[in-house]
C-alpha positions as CSV (number, residue, x, y, z in Angstrom):
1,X,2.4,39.1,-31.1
2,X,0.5,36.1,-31.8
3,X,4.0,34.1,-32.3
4,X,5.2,34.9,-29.2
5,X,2.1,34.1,-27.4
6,X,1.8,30.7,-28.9
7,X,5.1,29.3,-26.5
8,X,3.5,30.7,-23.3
9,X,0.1,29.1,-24.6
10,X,2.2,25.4,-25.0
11,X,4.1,25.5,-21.9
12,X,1.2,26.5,-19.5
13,X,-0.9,23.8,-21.2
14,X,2.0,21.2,-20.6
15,X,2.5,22.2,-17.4
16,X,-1.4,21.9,-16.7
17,X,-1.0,18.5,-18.0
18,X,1.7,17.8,-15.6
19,X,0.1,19.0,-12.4
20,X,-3.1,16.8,-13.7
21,X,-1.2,13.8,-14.2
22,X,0.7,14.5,-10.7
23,X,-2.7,14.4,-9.1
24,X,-3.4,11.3,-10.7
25,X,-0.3,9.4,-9.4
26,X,-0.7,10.9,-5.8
27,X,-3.8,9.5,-5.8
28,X,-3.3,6.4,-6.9
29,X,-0.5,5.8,-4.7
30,X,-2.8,6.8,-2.1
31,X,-5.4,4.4,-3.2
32,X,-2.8,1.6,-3.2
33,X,-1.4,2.5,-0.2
34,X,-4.7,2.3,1.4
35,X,-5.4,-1.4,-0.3
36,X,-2.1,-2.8,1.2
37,X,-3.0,-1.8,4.7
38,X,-6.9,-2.9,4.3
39,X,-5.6,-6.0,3.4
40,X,-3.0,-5.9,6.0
41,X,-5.4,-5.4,8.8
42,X,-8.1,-8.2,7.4
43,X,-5.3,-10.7,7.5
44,X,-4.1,-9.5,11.2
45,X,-8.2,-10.2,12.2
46,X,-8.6,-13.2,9.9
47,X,-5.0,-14.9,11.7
48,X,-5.9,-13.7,14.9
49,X,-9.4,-14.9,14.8
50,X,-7.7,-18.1,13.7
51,X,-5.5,-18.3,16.7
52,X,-8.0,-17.6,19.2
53,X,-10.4,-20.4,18.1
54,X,-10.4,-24.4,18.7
55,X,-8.4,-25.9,15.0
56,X,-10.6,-25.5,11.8
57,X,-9.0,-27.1,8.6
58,X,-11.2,-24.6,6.5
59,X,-9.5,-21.8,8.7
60,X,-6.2,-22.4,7.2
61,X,-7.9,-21.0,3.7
62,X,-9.3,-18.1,5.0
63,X,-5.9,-17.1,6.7
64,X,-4.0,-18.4,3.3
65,X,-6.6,-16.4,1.1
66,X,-6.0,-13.1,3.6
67,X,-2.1,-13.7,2.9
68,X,-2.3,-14.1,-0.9
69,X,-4.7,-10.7,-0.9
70,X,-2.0,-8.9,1.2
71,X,0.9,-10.2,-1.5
72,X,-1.0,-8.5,-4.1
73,X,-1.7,-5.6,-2.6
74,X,1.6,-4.8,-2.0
75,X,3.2,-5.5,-5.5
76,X,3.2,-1.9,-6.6
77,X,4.0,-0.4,-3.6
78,X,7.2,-3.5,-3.1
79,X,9.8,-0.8,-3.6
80,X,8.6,1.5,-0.6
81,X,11.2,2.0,2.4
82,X,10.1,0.9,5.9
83,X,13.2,1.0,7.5
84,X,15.7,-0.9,8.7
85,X,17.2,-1.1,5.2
86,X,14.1,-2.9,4.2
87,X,11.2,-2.5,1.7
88,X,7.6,-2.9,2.0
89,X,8.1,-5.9,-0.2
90,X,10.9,-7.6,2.4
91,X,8.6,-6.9,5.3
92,X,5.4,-8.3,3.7
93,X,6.7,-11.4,2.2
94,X,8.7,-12.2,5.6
95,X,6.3,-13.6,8.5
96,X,8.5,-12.4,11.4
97,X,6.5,-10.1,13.9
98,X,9.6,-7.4,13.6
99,X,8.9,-7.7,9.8
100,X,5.2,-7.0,10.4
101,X,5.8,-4.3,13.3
102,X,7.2,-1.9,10.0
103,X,4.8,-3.0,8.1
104,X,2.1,-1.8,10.3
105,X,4.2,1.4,10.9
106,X,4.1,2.0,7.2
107,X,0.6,2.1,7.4
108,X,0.5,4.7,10.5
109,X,3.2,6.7,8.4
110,X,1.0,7.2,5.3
111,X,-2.1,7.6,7.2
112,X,-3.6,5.0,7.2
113,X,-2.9,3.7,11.1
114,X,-6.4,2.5,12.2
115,X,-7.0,-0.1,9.4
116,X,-3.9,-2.2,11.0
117,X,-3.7,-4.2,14.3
């Protein structure tokens, strides 16, 4: 009896494991997701801000830093599909405002909606 029960034991142990570690990557994709658009929306407010005011050289940094934060947020989520054929990686790293627009709609998609512009 003991023999027999030992296989059960194993693979509802592994399979605990596996809904742990399941967990673990949902919510780290969540997490990441939620960095890229943080740092989405800080760069939308840090570039608008920019726009809006009278030239500031040191501007330029804080709009370059927002950019370079954005860039690295997205790394592991590059791979993501936006649409249009495209991936989050296409749509971050190109600076047209059709290639932002699915950006931002990434964010609304995963639920994350309010930290964008």
């Amino acid at each position: 009896m003991l023999k027999a029960a030992l296989p059960v034991v194993a693979l509802v142990v592994l399979g605990t494991g596996c809904s742990s570690a399941q967990g673990q990557d949902d919510q780290r994709l969540t997490e990441r997701r939620e960095n890229y658009c943080t740092q989405l929306g800080g760069w939308q407010k840090t570039r608008n801000a920019a726009a809006e005011d009278a030239p500031d050289p040191d501007e330029y940094d804080e709009v370059g830093a927002a950019a370079q934060d954005v860039l690295l947020a997205m790394r592991p989520l590059r791979d993501e599909p936006v649409g249009q054929g495209r991936t989050l990686g296409e749509a971050t790293e190109n600076s047209d405002p059709e290639a932002e627009g699915l950006a931002v709609r990434y964010c609304g998609e995963v639920g994350f909606e309010t930290l964008t512009r």
